[in-house]
N, CA, C and O atoms as CSV, one atom per row, in Angstrom:
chain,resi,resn,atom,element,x,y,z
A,1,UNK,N,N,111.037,83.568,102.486
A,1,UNK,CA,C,111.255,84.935,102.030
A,1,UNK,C,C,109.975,85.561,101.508
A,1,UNK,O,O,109.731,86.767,101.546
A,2,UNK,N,N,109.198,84.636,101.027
A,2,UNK,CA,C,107.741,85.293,100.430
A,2,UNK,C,C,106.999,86.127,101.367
A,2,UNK,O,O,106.413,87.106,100.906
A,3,UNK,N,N,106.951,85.926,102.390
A,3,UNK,CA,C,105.863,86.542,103.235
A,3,UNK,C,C,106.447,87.928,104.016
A,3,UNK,O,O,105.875,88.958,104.373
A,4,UNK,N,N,108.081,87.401,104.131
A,4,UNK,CA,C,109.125,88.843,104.205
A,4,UNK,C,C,108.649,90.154,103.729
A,4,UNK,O,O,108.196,91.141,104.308
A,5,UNK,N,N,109.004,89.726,101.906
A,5,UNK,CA,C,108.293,90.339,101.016
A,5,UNK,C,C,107.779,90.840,100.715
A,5,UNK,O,O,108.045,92.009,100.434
A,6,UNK,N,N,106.544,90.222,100.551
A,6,UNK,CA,C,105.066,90.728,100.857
A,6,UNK,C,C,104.658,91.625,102.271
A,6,UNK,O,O,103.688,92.383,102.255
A,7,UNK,N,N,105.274,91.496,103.149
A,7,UNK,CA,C,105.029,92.590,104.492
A,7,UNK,C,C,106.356,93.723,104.085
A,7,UNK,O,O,106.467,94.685,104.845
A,8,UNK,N,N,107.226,93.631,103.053
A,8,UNK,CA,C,108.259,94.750,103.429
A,8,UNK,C,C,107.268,95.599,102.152
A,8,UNK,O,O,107.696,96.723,101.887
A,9,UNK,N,N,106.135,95.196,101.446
A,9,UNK,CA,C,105.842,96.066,100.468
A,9,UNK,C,C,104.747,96.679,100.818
A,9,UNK,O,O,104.470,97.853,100.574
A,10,UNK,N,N,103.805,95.544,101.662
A,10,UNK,CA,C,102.920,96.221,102.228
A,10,UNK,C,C,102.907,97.570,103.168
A,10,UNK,O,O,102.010,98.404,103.287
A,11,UNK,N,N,104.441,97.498,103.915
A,11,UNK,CA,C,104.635,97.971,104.611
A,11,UNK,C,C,105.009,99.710,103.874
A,11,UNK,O,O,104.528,100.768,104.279
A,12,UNK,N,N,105.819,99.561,102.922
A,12,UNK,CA,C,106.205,100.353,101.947
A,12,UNK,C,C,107.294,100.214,100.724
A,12,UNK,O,O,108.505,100.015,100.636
A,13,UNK,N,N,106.490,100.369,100.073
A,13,UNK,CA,C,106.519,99.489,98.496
A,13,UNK,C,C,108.053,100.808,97.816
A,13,UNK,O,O,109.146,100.619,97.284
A,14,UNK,N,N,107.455,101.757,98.144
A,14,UNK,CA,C,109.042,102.543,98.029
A,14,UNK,C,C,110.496,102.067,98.480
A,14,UNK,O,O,111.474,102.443,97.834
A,15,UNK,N,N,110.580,101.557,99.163
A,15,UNK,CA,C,111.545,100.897,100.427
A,15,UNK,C,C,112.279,99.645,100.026
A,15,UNK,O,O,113.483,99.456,99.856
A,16,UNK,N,N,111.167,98.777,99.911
A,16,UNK,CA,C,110.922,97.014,99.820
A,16,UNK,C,C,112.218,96.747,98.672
A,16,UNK,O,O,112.598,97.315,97.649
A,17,UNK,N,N,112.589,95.721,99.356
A,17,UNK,CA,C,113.402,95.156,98.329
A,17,UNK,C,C,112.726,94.578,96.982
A,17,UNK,O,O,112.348,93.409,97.055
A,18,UNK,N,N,112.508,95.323,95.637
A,18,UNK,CA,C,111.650,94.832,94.753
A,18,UNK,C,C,112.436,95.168,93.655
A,18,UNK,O,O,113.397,95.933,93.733
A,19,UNK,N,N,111.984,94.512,92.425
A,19,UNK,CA,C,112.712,94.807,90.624
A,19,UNK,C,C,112.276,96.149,90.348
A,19,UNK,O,O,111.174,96.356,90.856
A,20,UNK,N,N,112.707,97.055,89.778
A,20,UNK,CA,C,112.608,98.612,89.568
A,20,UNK,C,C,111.401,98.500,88.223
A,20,UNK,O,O,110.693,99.441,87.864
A,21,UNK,N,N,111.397,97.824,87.930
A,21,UNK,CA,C,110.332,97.875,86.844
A,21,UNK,C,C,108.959,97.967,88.242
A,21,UNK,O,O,108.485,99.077,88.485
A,22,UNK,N,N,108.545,96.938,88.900
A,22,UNK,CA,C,107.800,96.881,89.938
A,22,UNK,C,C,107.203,98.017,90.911
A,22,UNK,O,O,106.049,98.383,91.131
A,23,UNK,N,N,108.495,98.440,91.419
A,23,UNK,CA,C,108.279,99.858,91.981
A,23,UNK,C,C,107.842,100.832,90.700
A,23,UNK,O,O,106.752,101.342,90.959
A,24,UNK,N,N,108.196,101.124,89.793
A,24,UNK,CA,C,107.508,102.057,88.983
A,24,UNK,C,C,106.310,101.792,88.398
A,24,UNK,O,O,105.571,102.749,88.169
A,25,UNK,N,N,105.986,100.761,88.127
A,25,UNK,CA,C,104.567,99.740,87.997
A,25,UNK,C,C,103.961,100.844,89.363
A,25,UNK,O,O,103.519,101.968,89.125
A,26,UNK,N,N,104.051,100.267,90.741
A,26,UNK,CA,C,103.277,100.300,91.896
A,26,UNK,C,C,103.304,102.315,92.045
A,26,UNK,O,O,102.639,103.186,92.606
A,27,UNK,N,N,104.449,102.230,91.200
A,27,UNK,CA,C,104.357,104.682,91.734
A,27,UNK,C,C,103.198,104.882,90.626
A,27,UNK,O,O,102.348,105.704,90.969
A,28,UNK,N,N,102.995,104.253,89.296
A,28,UNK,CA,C,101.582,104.582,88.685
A,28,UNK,C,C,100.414,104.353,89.312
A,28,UNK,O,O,99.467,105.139,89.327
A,29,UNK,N,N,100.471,102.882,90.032
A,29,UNK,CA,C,99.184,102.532,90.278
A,29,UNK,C,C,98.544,103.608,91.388
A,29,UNK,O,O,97.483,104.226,91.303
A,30,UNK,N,N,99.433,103.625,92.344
A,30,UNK,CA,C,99.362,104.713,92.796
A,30,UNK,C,C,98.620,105.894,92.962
A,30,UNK,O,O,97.856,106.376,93.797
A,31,UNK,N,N,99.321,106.320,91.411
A,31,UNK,CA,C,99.279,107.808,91.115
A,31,UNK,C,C,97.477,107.519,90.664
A,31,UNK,O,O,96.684,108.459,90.727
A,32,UNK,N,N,97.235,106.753,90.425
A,32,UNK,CA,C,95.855,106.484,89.191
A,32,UNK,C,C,94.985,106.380,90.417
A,32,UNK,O,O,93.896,106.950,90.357
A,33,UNK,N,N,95.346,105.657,91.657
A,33,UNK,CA,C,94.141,105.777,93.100
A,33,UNK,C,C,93.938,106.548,92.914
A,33,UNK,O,O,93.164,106.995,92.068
A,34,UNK,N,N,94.714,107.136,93.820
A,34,UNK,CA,C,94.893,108.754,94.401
A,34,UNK,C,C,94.695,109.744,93.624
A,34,UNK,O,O,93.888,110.516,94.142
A,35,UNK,N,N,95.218,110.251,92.151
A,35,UNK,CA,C,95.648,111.655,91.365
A,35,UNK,C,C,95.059,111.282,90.255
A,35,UNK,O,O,95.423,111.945,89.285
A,36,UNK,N,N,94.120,110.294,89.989
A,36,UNK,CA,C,94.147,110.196,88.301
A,36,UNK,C,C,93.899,110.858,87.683
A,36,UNK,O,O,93.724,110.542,86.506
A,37,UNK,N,N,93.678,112.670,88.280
A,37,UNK,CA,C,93.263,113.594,86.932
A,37,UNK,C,C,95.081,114.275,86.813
A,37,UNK,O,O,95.218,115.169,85.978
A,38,UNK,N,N,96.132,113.932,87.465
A,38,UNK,CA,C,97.515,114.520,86.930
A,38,UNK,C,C,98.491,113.360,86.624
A,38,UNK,O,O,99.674,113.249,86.948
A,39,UNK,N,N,97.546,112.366,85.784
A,39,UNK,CA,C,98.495,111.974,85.289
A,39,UNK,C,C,98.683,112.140,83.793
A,39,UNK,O,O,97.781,112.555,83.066
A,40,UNK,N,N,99.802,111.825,83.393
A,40,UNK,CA,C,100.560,112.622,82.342
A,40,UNK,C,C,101.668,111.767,81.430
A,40,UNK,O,O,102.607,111.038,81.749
A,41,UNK,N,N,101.031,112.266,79.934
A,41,UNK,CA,C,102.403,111.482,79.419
A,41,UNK,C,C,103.918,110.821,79.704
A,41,UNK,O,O,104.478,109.778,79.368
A,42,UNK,N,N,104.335,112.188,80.639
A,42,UNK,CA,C,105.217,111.529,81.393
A,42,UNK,C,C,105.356,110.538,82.263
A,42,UNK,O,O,106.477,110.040,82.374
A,43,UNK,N,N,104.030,109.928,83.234
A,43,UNK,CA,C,104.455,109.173,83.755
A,43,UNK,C,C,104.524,107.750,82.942
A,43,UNK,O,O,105.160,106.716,83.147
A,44,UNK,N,N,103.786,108.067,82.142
A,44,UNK,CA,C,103.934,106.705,80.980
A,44,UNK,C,C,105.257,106.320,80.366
A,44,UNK,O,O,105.435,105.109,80.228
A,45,UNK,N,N,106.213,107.129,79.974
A,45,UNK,CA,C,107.635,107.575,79.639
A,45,UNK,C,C,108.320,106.967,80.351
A,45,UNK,O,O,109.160,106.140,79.996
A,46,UNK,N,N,107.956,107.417,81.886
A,46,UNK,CA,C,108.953,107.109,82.753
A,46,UNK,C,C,109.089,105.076,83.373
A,46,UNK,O,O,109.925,104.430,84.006
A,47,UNK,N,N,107.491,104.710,82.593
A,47,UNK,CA,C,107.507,103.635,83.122
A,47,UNK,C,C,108.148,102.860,81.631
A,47,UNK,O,O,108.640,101.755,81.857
A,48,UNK,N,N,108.181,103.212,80.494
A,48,UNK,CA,C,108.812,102.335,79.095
A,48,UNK,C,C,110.401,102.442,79.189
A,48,UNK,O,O,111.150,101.640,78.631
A,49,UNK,N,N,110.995,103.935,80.252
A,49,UNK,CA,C,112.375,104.067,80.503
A,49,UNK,C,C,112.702,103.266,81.336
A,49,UNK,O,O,113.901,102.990,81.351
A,50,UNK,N,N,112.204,102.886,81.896
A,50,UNK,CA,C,112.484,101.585,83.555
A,50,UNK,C,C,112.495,100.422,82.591
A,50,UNK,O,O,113.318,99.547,82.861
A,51,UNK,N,N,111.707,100.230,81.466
A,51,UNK,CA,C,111.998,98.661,80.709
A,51,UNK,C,C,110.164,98.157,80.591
A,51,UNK,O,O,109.794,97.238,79.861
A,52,UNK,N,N,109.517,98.722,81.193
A,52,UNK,CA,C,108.415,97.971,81.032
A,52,UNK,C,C,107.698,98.120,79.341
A,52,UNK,O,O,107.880,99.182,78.746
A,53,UNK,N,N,107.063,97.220,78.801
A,53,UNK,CA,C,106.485,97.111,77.877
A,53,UNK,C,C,105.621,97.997,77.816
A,53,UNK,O,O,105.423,98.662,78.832
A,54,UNK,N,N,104.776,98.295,76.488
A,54,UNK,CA,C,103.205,99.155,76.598
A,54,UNK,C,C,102.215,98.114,77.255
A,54,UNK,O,O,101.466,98.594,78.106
A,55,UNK,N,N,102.059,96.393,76.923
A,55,UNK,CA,C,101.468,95.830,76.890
A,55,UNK,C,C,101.445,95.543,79.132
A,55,UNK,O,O,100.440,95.494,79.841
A,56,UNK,N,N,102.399,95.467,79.418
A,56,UNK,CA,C,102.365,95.599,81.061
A,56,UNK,C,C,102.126,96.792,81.453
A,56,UNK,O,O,101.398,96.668,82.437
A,57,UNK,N,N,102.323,97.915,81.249
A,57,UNK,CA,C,101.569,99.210,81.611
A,57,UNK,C,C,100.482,99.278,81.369
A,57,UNK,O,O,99.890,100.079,82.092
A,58,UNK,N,N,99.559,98.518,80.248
A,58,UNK,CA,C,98.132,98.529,79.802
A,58,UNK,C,C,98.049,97.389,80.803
A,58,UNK,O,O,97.687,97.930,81.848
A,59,UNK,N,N,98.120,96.763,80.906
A,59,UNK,CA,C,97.908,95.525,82.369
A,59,UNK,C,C,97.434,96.355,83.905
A,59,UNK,O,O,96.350,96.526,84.463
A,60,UNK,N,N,98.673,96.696,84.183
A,60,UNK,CA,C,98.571,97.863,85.411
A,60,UNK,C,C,97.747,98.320,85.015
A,60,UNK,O,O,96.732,97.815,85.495
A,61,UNK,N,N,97.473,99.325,84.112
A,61,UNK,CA,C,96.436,100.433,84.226
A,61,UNK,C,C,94.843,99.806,84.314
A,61,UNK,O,O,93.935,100.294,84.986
A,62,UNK,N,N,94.760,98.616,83.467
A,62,UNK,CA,C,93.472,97.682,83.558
A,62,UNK,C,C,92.975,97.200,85.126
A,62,UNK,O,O,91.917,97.561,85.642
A,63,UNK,N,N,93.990,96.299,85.759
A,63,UNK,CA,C,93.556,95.997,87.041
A,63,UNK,C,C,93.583,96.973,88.034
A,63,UNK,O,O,92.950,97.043,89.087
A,64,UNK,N,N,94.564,97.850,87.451
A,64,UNK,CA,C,94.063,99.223,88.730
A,64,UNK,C,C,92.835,99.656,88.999
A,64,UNK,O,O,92.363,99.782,90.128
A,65,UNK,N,N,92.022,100.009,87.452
A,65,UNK,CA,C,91.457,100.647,87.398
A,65,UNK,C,C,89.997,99.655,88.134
A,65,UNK,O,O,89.146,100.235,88.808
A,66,UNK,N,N,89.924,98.040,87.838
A,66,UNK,CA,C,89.005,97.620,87.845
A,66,UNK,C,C,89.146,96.971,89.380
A,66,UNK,O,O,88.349,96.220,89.942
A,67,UNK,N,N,90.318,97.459,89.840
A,67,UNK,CA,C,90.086,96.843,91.547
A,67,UNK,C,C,89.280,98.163,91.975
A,67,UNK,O,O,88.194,97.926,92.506
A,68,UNK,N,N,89.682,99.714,91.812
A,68,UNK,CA,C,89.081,100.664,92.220
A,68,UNK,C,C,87.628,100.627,91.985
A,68,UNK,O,O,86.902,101.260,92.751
A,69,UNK,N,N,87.222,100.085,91.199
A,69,UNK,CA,C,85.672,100.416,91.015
A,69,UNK,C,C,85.328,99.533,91.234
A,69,UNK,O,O,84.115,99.603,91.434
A,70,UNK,N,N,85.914,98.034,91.399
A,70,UNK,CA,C,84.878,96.715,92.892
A,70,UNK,C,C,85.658,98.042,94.152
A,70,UNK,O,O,84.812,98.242,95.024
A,71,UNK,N,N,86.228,98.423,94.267
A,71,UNK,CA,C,86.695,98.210,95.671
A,71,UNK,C,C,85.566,99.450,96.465
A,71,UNK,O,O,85.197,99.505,97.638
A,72,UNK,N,N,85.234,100.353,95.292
A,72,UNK,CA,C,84.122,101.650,95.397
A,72,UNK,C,C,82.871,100.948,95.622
A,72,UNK,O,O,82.213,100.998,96.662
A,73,UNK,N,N,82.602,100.318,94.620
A,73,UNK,CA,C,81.264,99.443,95.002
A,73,UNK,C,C,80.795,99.138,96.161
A,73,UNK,O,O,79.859,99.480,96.884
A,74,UNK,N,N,82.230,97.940,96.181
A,74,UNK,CA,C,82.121,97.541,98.190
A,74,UNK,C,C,81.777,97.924,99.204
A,74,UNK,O,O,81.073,97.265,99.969
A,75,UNK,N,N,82.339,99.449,99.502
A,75,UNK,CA,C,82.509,100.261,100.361
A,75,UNK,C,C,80.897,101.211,100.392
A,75,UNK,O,O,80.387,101.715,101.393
A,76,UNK,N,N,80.259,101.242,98.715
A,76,UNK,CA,C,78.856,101.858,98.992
A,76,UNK,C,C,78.219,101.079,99.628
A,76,UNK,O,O,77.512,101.226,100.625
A,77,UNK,N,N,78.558,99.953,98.845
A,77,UNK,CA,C,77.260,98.475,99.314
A,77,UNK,C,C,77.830,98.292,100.665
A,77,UNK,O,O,76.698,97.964,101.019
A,78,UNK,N,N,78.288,98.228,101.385
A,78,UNK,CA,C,79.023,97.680,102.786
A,78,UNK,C,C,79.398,96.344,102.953
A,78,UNK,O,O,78.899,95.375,103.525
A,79,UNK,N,N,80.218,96.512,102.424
A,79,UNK,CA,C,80.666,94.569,102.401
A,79,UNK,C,C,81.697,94.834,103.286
A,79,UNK,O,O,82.339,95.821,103.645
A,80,UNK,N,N,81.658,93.617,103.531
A,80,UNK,CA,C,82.527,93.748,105.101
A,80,UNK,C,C,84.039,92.906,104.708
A,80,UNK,O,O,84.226,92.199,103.717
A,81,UNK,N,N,84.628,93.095,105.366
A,81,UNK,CA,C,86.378,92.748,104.721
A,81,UNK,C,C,86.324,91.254,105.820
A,81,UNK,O,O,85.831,91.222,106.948
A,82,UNK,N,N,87.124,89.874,104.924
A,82,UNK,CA,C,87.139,88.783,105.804
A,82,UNK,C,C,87.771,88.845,107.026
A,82,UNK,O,O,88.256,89.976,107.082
A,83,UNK,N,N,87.997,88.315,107.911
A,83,UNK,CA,C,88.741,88.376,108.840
A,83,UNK,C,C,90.675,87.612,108.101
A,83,UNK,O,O,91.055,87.270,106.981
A,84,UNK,N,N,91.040,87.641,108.846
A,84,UNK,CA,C,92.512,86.636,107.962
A,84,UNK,C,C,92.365,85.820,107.724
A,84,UNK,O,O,92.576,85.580,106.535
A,85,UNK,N,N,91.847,84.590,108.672
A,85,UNK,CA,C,91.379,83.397,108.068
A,85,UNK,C,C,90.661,82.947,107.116
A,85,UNK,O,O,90.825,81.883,106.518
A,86,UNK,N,N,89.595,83.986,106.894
A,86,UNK,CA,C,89.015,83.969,105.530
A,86,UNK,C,C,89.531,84.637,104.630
A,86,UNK,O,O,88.710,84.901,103.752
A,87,UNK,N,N,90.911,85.186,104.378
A,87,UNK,CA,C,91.686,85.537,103.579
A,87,UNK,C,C,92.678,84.527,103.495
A,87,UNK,O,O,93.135,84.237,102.389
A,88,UNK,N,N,92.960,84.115,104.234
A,88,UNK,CA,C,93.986,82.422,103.863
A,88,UNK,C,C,93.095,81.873,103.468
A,88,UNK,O,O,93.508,81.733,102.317
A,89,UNK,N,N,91.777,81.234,103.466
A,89,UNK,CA,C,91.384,80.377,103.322
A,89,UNK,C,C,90.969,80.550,101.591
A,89,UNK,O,O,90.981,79.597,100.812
A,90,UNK,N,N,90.606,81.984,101.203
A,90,UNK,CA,C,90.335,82.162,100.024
A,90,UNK,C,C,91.761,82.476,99.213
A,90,UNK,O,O,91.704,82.657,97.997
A,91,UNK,N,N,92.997,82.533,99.888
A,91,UNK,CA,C,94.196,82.438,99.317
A,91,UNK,C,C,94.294,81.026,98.915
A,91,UNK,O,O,94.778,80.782,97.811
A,92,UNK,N,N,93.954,80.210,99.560
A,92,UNK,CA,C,94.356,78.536,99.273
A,92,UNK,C,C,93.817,78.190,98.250
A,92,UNK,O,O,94.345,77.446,97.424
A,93,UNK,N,N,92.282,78.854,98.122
A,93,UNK,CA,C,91.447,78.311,96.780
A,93,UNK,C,C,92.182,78.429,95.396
A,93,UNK,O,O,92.552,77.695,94.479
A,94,UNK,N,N,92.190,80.390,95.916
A,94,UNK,CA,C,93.379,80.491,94.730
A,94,UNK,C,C,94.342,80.432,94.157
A,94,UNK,O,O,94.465,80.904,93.026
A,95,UNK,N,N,95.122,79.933,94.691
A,95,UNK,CA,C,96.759,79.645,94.768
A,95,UNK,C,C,96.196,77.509,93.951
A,95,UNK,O,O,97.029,76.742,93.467
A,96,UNK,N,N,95.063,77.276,94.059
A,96,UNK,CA,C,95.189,75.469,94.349
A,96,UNK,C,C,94.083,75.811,92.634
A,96,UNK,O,O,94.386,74.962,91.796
A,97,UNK,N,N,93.233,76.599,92.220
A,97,UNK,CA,C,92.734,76.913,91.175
A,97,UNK,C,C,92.642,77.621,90.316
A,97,UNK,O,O,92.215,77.470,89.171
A,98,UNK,N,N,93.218,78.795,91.053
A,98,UNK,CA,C,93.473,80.123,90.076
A,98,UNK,C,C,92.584,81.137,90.276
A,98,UNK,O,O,91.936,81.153,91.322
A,99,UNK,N,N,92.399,82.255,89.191
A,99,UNK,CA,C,91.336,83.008,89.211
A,99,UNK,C,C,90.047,82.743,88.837
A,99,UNK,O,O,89.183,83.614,88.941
């Protein structure tokens, strides 16, 4: 079922069979790519009304913010994206050591 999963979210995370805390997690992260100058008290509201903590919304908002600015970097510097195999292969490391 994991890899189901993982392709029904990739595919669209609106859709995907996922925990509603999750999907509203993923409609901020979102919003913070794409819009981060309209976001708004409210969407913060809307994510403590779904159940999430302050302390997991400060989570989200942390790794959002710090994948966007490696992921900006990358793209100035030109780093080139692995092929899959070197994305399994650096999945195995991490999954067998961690971060």
């Amino acid at each position: 079922m994991g890899h189901e999963l993982t392709r029904a979210v990739l595919d669209d995370w609106r859709t995907a069979p996922i925990d509603k805390k999750l999907r509203a997690a993923l409609n901020l992260i979102e919003k913070l790519t794409l819009t981060p100058d309209q976001i708004e008290s409210g969407d913060i509201d809307a994510l403590r009304a779904e159940g999430l903590s302050d302390e997991a919304i400060e989570d989200a908002i942390h790794v959002t913010v710090l994948f966007n600015i490696l992921d900006r970097i990358a793209d100035s510097l030109g780093f080139e994206i692995p092929t899959a195999q070197g994305f399994a292969r650096a999945a195995d490391v991490l999954l067998k050591r961690g971060y």
